[in-house]
PDB file of N, H, CA, C and O in Angstrom:
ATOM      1  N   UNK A   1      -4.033 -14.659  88.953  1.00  0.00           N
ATOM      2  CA  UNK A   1      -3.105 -15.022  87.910  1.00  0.00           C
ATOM      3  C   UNK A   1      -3.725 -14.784  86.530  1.00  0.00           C
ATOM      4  O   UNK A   1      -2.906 -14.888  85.618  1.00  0.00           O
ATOM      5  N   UNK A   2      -5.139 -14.450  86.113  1.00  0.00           N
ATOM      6  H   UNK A   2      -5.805 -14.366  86.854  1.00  0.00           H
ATOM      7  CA  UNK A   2      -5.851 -15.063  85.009  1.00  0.00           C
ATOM      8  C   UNK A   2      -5.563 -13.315  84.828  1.00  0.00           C
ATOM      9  O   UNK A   2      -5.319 -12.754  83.760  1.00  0.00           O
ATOM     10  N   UNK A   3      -5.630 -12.906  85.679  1.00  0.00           N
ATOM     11  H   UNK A   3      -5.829 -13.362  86.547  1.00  0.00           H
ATOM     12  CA  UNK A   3      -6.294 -10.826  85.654  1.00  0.00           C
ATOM     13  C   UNK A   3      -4.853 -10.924  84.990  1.00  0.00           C
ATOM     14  O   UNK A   3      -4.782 -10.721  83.778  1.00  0.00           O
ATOM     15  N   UNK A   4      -3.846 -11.185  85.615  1.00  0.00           N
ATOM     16  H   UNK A   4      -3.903 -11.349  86.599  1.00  0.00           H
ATOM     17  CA  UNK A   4      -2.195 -10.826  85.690  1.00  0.00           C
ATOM     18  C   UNK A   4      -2.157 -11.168  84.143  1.00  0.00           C
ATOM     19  O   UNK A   4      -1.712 -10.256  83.447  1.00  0.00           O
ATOM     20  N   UNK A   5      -2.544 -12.319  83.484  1.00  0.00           N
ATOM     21  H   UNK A   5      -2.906 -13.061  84.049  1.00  0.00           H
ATOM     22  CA  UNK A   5      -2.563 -12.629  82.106  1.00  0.00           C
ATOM     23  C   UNK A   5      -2.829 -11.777  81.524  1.00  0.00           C
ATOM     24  O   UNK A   5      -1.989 -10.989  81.089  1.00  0.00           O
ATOM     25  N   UNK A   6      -4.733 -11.614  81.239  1.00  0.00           N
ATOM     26  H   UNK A   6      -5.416 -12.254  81.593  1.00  0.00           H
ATOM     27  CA  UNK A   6      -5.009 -10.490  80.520  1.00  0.00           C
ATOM     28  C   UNK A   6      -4.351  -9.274  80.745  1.00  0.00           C
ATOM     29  O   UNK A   6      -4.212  -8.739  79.646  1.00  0.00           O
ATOM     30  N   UNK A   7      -3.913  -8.627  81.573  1.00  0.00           N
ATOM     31  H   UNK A   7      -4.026  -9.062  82.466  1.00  0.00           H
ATOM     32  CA  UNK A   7      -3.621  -7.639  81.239  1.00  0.00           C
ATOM     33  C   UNK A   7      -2.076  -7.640  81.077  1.00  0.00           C
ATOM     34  O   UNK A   7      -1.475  -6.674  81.547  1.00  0.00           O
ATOM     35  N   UNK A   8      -1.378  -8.612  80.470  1.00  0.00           N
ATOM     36  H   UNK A   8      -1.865  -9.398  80.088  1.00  0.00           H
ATOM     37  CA  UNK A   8       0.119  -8.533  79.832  1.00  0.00           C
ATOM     38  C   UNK A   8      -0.270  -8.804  78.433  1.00  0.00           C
ATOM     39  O   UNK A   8       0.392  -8.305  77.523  1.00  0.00           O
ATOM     40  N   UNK A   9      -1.743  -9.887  78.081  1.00  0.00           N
ATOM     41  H   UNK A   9      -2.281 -10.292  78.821  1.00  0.00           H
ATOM     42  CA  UNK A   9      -1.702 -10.045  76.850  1.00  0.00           C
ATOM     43  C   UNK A   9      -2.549  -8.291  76.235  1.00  0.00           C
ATOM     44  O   UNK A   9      -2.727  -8.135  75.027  1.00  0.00           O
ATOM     45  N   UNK A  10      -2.810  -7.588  76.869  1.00  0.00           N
ATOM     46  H   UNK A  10      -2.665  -7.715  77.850  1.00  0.00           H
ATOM     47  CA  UNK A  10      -3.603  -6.789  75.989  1.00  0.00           C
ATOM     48  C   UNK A  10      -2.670  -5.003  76.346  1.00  0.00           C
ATOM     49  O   UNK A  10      -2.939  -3.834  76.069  1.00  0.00           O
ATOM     50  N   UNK A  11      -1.516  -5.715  77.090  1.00  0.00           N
ATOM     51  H   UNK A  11      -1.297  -6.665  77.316  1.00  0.00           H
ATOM     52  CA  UNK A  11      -0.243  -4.696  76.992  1.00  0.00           C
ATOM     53  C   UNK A  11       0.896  -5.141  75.279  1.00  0.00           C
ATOM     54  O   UNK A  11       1.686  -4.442  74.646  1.00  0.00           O
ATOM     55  N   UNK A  12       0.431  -6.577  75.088  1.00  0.00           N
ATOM     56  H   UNK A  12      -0.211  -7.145  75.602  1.00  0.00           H
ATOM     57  CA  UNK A  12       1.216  -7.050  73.884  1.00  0.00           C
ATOM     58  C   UNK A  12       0.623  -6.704  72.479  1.00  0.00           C
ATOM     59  O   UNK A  12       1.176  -6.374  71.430  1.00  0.00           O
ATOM     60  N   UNK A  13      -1.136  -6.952  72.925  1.00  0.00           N
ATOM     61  H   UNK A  13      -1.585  -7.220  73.777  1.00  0.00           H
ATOM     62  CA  UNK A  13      -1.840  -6.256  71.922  1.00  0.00           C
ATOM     63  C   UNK A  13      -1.698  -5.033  71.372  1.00  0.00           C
ATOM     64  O   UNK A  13      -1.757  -4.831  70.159  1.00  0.00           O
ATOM     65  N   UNK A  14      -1.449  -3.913  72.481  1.00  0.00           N
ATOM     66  H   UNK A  14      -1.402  -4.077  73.466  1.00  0.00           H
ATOM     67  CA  UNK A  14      -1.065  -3.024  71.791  1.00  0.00           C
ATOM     68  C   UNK A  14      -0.091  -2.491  71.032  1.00  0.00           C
ATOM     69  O   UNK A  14      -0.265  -1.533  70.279  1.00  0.00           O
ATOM     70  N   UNK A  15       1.277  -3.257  71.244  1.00  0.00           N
ATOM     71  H   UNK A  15       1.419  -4.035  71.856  1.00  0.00           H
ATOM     72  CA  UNK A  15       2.349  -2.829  71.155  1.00  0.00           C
ATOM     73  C   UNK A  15       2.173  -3.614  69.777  1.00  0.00           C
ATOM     74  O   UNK A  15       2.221  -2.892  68.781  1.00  0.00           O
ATOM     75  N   UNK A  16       2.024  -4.653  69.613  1.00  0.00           N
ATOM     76  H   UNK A  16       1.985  -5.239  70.422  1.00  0.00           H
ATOM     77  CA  UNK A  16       1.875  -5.950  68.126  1.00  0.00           C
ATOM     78  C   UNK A  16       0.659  -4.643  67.169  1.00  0.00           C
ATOM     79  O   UNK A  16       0.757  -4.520  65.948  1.00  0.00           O
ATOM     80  N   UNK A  17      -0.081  -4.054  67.755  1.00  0.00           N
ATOM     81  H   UNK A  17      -0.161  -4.154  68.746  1.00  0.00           H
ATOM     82  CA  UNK A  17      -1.451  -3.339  67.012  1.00  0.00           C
ATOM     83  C   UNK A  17      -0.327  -2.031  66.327  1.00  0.00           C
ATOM     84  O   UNK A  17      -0.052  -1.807  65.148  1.00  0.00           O
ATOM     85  N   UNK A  18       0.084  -1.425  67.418  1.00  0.00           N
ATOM     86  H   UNK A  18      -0.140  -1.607  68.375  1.00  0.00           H
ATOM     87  CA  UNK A  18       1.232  -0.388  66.836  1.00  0.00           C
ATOM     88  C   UNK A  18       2.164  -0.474  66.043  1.00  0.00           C
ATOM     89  O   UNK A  18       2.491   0.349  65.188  1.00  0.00           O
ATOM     90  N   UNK A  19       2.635  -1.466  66.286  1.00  0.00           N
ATOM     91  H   UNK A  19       2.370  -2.135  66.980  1.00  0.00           H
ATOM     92  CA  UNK A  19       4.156  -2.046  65.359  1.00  0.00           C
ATOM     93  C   UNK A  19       3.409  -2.578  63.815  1.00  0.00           C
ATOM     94  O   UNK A  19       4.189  -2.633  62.865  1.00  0.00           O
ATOM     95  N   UNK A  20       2.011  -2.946  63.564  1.00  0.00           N
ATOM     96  H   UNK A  20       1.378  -2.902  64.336  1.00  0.00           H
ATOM     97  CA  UNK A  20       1.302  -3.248  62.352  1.00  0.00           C
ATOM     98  C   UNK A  20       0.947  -4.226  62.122  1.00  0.00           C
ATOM     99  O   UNK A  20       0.368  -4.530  61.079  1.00  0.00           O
ATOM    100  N   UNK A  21       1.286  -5.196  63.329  1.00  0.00           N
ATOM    101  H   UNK A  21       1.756  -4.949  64.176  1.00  0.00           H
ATOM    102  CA  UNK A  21       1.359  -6.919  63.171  1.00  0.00           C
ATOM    103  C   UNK A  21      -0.271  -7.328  63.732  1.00  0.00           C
ATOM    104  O   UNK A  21      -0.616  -7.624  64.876  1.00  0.00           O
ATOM    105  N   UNK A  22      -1.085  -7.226  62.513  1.00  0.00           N
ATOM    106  H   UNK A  22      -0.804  -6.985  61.584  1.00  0.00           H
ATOM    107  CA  UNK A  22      -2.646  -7.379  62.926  1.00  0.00           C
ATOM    108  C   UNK A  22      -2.721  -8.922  63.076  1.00  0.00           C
ATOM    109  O   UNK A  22      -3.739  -9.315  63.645  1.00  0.00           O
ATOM    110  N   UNK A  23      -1.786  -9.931  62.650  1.00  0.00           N
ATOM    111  H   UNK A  23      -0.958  -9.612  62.188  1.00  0.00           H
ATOM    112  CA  UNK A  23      -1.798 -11.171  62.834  1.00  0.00           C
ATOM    113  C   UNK A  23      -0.991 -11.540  64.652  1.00  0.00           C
ATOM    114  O   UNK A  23      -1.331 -12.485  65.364  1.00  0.00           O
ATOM    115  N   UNK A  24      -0.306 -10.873  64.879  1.00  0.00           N
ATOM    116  H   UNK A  24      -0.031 -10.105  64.301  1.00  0.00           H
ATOM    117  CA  UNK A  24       0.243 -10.865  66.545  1.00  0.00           C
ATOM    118  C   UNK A  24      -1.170 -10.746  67.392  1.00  0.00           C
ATOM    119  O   UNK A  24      -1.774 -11.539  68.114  1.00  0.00           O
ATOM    120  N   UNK A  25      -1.466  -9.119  66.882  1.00  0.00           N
ATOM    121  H   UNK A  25      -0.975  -8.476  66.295  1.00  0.00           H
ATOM    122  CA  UNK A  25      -2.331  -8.704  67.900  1.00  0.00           C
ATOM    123  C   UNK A  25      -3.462  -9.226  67.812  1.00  0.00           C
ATOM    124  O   UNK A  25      -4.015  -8.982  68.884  1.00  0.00           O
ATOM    125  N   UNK A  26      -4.394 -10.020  66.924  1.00  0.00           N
ATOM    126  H   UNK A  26      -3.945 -10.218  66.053  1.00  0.00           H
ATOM    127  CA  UNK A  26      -5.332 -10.842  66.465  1.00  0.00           C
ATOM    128  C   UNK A  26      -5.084 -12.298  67.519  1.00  0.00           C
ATOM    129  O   UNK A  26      -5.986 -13.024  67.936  1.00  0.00           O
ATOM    130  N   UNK A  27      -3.951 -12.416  67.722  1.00  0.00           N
ATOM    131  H   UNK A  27      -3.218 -11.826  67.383  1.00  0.00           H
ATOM    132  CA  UNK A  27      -3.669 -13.722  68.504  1.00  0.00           C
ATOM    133  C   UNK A  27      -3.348 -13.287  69.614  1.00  0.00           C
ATOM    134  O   UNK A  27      -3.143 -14.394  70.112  1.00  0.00           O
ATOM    135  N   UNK A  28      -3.079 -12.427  70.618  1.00  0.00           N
ATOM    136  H   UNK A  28      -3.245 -11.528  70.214  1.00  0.00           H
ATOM    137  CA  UNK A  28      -2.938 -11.938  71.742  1.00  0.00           C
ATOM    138  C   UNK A  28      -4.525 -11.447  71.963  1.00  0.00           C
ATOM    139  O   UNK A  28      -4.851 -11.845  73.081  1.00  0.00           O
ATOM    140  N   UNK A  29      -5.790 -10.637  71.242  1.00  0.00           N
ATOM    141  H   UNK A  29      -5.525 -10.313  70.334  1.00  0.00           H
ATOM    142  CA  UNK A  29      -6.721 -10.752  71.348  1.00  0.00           C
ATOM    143  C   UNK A  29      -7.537 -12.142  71.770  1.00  0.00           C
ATOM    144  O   UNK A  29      -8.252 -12.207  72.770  1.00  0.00           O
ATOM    145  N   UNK A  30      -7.343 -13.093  70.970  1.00  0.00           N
ATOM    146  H   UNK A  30      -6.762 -13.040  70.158  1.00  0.00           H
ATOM    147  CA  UNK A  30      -8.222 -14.587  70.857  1.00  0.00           C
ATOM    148  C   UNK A  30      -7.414 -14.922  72.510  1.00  0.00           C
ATOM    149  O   UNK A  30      -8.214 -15.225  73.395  1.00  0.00           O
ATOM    150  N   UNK A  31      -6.102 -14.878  72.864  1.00  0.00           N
ATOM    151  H   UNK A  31      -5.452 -14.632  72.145  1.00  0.00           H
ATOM    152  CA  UNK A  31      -5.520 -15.144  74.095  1.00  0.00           C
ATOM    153  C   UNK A  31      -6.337 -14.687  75.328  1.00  0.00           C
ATOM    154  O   UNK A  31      -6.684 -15.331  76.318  1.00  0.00           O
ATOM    155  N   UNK A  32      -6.506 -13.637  75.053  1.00  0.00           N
ATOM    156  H   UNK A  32      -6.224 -13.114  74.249  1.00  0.00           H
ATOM    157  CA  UNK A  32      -7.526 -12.355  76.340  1.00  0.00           C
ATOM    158  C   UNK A  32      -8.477 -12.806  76.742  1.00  0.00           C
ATOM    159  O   UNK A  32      -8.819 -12.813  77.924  1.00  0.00           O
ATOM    160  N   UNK A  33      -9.494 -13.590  75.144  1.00  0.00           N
ATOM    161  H   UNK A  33      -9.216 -13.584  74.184  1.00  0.00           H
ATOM    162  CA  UNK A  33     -10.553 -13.773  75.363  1.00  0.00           C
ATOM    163  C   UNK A  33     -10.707 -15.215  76.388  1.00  0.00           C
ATOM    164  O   UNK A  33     -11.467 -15.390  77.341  1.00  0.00           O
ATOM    165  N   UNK A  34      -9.404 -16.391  75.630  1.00  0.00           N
ATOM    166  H   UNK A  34      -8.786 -16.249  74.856  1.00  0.00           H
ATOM    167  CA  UNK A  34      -9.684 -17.532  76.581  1.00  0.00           C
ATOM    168  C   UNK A  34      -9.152 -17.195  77.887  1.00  0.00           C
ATOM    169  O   UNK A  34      -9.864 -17.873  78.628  1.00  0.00           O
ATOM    170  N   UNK A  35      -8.310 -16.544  78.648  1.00  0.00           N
ATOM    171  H   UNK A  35      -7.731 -15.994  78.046  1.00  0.00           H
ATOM    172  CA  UNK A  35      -8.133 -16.498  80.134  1.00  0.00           C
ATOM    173  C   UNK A  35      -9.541 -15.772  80.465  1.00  0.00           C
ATOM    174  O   UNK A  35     -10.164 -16.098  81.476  1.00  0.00           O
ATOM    175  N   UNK A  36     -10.075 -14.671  79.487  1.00  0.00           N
ATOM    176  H   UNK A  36      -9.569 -14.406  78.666  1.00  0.00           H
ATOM    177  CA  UNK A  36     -11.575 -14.218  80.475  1.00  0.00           C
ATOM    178  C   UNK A  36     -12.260 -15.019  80.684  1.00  0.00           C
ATOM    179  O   UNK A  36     -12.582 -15.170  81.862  1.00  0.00           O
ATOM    180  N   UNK A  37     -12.892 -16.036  79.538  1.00  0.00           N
ATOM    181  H   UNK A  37     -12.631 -15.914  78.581  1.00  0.00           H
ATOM    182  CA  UNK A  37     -13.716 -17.100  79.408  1.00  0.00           C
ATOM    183  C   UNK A  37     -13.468 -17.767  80.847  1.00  0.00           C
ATOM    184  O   UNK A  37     -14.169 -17.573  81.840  1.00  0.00           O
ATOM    185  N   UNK A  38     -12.117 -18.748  80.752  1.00  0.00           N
ATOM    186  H   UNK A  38     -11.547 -18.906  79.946  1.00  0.00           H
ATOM    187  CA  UNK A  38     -11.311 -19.390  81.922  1.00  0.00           C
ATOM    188  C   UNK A  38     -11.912 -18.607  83.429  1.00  0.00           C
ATOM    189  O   UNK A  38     -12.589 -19.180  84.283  1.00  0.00           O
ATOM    190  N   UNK A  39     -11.632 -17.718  83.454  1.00  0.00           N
ATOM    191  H   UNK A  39     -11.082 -17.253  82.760  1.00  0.00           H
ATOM    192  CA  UNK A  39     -11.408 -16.724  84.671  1.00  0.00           C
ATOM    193  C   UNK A  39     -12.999 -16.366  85.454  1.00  0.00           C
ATOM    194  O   UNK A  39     -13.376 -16.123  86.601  1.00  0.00           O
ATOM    195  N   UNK A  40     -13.643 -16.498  84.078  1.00  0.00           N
ATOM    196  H   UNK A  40     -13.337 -16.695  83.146  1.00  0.00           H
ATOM    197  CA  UNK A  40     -15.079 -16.538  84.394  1.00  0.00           C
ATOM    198  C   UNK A  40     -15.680 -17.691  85.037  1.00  0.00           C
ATOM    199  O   UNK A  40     -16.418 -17.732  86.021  1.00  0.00           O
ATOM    200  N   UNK A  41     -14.996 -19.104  83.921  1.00  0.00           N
ATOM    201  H   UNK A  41     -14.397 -19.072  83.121  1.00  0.00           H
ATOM    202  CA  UNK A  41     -16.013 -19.711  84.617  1.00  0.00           C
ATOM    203  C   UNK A  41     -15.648 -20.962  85.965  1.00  0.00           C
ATOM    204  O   UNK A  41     -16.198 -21.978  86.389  1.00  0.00           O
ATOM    205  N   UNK A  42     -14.269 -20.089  86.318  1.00  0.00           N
ATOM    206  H   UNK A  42     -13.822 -19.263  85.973  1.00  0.00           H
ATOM    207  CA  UNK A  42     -13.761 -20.614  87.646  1.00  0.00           C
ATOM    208  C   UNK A  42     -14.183 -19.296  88.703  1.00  0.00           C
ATOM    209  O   UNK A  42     -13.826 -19.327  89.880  1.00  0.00           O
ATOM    210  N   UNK A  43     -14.738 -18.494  88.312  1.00  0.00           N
ATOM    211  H   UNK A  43     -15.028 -18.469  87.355  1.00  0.00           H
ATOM    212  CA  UNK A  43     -15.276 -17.398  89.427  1.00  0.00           C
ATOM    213  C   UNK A  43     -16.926 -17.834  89.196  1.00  0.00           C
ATOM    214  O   UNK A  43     -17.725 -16.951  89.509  1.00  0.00           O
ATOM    215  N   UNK A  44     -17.333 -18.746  88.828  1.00  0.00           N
ATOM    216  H   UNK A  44     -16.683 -19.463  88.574  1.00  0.00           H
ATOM    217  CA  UNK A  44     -18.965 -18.882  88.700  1.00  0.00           C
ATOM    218  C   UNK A  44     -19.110 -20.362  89.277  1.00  0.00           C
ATOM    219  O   UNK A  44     -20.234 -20.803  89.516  1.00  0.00           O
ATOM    220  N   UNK A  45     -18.089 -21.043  89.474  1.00  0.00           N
ATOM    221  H   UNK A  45     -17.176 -20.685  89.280  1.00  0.00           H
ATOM    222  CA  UNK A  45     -18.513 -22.789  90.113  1.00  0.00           C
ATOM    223  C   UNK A  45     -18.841 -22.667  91.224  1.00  0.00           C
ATOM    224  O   UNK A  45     -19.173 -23.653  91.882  1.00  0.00           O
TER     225      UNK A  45
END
């Protein structure tokens, strides 16, 4: 579910990065990072 996340938020990133909205895609970035974080450190317990 965490993979399924990141990779819708960094399908939004691009589209928010294209369209010019560096404040969207800046927050769909910081999003990516907490499900990896998340994703990490429920694949390391």
């Amino acid at each position: 579910m965490y993979i399924f996340g990141i990779g819708l938020n960094a399908v939004a990133l691009v589209y928010a990065a294209m369209d010019g909205s560096p404040l969207f895609a800046g927050t769909f970035g910081l999003v990516m990072v907490y499900l990896g974080v998340r994703y990490w450190m429920l694949t390391n317990e």
